[in-house]
C-alpha positions as a printed Julia matrix, in Angstrom:
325×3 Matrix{Float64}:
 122.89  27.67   82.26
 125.16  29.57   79.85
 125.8   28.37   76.53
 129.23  26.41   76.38
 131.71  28.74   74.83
 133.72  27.82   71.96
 137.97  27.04   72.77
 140.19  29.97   72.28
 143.68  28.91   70.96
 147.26  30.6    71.05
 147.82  30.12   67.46
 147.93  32.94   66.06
 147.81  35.87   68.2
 151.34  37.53   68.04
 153.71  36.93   71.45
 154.14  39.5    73.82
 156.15  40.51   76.61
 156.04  42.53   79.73
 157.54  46.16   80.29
 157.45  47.69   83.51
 155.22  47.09   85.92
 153.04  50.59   86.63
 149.6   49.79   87.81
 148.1   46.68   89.82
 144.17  46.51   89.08
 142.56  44.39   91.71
 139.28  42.71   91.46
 138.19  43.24   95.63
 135.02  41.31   95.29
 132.8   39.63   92.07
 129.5   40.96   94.4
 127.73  43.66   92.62
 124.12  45.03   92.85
 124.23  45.06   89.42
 123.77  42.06   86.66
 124.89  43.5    83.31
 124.6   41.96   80.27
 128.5   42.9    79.01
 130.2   41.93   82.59
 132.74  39.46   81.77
 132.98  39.02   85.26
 129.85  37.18   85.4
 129.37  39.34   88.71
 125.85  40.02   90.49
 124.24  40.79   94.0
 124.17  37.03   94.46
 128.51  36.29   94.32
 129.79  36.37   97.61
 133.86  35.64   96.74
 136.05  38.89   98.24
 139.74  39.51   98.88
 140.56  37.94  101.65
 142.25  39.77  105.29
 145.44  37.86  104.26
 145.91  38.91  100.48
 144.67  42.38  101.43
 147.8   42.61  103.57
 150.21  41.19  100.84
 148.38  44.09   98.4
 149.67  46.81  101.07
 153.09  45.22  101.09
 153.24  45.43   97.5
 152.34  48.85   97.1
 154.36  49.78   99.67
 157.24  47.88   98.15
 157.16  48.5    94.28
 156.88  51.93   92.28
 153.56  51.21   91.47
 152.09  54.22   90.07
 148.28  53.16   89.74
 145.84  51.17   92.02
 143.25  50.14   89.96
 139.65  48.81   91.87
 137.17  46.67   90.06
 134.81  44.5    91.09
 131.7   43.54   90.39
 131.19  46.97   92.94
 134.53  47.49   94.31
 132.91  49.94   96.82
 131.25  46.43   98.65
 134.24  45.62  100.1
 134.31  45.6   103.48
 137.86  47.37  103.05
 137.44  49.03  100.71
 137.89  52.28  101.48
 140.77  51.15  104.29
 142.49  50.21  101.39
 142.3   53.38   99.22
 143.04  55.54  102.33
 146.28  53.74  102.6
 147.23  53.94   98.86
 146.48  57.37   98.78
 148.54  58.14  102.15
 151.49  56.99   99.8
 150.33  58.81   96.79
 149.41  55.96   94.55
 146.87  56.89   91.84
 143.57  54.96   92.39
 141.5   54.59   90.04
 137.25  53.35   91.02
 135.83  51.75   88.72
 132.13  52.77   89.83
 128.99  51.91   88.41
 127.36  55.03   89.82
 123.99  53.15   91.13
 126.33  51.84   94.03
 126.12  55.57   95.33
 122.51  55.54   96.71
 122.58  51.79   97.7
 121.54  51.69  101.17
 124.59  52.08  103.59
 126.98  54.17  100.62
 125.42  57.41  101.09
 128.72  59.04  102.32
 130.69  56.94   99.58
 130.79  59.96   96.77
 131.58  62.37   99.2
 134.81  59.97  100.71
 135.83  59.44   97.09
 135.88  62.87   96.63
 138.1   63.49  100.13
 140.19  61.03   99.13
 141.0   62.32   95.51
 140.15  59.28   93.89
 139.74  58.89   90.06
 136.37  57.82   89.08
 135.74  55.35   85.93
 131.99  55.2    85.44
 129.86  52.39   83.25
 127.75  54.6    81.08
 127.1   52.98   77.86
 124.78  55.56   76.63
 123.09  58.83   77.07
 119.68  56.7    76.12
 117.36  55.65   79.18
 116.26  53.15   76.91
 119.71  51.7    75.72
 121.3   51.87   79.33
 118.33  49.97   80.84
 118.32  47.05   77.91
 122.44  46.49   78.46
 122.15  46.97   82.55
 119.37  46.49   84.13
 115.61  48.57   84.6
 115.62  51.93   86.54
 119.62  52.01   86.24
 119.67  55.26   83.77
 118.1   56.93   86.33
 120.54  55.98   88.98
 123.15  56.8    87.12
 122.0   60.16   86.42
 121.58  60.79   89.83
 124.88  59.86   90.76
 126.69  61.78   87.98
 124.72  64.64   89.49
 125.95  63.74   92.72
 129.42  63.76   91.83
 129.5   66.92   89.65
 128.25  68.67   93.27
 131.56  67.39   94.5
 133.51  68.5    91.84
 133.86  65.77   90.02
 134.11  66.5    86.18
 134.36  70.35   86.66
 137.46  71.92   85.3
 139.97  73.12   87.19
 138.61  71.24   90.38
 141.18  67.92   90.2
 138.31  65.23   90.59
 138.36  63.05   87.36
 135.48  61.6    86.13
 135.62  59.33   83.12
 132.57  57.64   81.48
 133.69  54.34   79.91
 131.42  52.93   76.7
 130.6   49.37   75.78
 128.85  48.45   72.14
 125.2   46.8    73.24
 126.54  43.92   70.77
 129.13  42.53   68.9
 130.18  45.71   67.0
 133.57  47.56   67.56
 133.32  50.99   69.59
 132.75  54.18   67.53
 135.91  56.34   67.21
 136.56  57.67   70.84
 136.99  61.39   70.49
 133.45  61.64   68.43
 131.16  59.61   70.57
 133.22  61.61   73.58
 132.35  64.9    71.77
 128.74  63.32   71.55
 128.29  62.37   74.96
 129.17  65.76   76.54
 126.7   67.37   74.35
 123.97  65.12   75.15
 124.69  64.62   78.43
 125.18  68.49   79.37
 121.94  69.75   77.45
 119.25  67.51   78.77
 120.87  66.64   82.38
 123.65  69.51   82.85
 126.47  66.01   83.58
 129.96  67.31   83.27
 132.45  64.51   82.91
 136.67  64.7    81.34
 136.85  62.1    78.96
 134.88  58.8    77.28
 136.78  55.15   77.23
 135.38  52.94   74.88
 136.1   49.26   75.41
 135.23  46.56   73.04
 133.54  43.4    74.35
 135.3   40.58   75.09
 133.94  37.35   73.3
 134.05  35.78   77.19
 131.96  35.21   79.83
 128.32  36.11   79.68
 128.83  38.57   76.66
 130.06  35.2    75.13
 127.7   32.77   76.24
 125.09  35.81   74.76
 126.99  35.52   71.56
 126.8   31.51   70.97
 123.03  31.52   71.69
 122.38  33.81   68.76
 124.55  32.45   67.29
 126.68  35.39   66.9
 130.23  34.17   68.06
 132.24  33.05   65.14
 131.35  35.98   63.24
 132.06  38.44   65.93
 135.58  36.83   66.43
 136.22  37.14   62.65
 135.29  40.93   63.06
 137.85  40.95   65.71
 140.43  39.21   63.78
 139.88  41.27   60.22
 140.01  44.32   62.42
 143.76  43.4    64.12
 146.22  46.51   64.0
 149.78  45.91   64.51
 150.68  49.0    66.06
 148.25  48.13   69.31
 150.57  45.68   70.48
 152.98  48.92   71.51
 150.41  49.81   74.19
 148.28  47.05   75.38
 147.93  47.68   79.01
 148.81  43.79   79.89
 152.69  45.05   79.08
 152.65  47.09   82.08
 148.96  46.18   84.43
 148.48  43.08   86.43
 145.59  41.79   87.33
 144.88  40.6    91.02
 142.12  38.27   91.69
 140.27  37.93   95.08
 142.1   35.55   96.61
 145.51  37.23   95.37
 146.27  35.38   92.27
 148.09  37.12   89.23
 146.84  37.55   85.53
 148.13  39.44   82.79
 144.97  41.15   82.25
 141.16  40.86   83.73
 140.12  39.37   81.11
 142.46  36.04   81.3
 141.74  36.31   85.15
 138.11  35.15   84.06
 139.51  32.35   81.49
 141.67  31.44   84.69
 145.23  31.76   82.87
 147.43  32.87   85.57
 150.42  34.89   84.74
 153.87  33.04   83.78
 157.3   33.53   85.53
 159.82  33.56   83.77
 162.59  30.93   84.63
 163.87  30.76   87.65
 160.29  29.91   88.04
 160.09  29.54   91.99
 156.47  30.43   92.98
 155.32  30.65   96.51
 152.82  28.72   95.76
 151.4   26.3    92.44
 150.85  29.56   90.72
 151.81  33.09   90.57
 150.8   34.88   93.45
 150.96  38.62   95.4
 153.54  36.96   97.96
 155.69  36.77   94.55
 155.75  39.69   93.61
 157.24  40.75   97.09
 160.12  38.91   95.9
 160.89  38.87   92.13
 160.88  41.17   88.96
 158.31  39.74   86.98
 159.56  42.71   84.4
 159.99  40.63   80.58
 157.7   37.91   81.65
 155.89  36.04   78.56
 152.1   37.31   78.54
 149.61  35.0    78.15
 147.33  35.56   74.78
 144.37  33.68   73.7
 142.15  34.88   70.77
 140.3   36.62   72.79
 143.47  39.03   72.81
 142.34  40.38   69.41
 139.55  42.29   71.2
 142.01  44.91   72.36
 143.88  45.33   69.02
 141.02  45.5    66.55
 140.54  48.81   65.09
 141.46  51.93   67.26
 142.38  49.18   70.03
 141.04  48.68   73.72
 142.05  49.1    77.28
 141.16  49.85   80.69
 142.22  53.34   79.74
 140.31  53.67   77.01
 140.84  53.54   73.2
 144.61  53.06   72.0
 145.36  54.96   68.99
């Protein structure tokens, strides 16, 4: 049992409201063969909730329907989707960005040998967990035997292309802190990483995202049993810049859960705090869902912030995308 985690309030994060809507990031399944300690998804080889046939179809009408520029794929392991790659054949047919967030030991899982090589086929943008170039610090944060695996499949991609200038295959490495400490500045520890990472294992990659930890979840419940929490929010707080709030991706991401619910951002899809309507607030169903966005602007809508929200304005800032500022 986790730790109970302590209430975040609305008080006084500032409000916010949406711009345009450019990318949809959809969790496709909480089923990973992973169990990391930072995974505010609480996600693991034992979940079994995925997207359903019916929401999957309401995903393809709303990409086919909106100028959404980005399709964004998280998981636990997106790639265990059953349509998974059905999905980012389509979205790619229409030439919509998508974006994998891979956590590189799902490429030699039995039955995904082929899955680098259709990623690389299909053009897709790769966003890799890779929290350090240390066997010994990846393997404390994710699991034994995973630096290894992840090695191997940055090796395996870099065959494809992936990384290599000039080739067209991105491959991003995204950083999380092993505790409650704010990321290092981005374009250092990037700088950093490609010089580890190219001397003692010849990995090419484009660019580092660091993302802070969210005080949710089991990084949270982590937090409160060392009694860590209150301090780490007051980091978070003492650390709040102003001009983040310009460029927060939950002005212009949604977040799609897997049975087709709508969130501001991932992280409130895991504090279950479904995304407002604005007035006239006619939902297909009790709350905001994929079938609504078939039929409404949701452009301006209120976003929902919690405390937690100061996570991805604290220092340089935080996003899906990497560092803000």
């Amino acid at each position: 049992m986790h730790p109970t985690l302590p209430l975040l309030n609305a008080l006084h994060f500032p409000s916010l409201r949406r711009g345009a809507l450019e990318a949809l990031q959809v969790n496709l399944t909480y089923r990973c063969n992973q169990r990391c300690l930072h995974c505010h998804v609480n996600a693991g080889p034992t979940r079994t909730e995925a997207m359903t046939d019916e929401s999957l179809a309401q995903l393809v009408q709303v990409l086919d329907s909106h100028t959404v520029q980005t399709l964004d794929l998280t998981g636990g392991a997106p790639e265990l989707h059953p349509r998974f790659r059905e999905l980012v054949e389509h979205a790619r047919g229409a030439g919509i960005r998508v974006i994998d967030r891979c956590n590189l030991t799902i490429l030699s899982e039995p039955g995904q040998e082929d899955l680098a090589e259709f990623l690389a086929t299909q053009g897709v943008e790769i966003s890799a967990s890779m929290p350090c170039y240390s066997r010994e610090l990846v393997d404390r944060q994710r699991g034994d035997g995973v630096f290894e695996a992840s090695i191997a499949g940055l090796r395996q991609l870099n065959a494809l292309g992936y990384g290599v200038e000039g080739s067209g295959l991105v491959l991003n490495l995204v950083y999380n802190p092993q505790g409650p400490s704010l990321p290092p500045p981005q374009a250092a520890l990037e700088s950093d990483f490609k010089t580890h990472l190219f001397e003692d294992f010849g990995i090419l990659f484009n660019h580092l995202l660091t993302v802070t930890n969210q005080p949710i979840a089991r990084f949270g419940s982590t937090l409160v049993s060392k009694g860590q929490f209150n301090d780490y929010m007051q980091l978070l707080r003492s650390s709040y810049r102003a001009e983040n709030l310009k460029t927060v991706m939950c002005r212009s991401l949604v977040s799609v859960d897997w049975q087709g619910y709508l969130y501001d951002c991932d992280f409130n899809q895991m504090l279950e705090l479904n995304l407002e309507l604005a007035a006239p607030n006619v939902l297909a169903r009790d709350r905001a869902h994929l079938s609504d966005l078939l039929k409404r602007s949701i452009d301006g809508n209120p976003i929902i912030t919690r405390d937690h929200c100061y996570a991805c304005t604290a220092g340089q800032g935080s996003s899906c995308s990497g560092a803000l500022a």
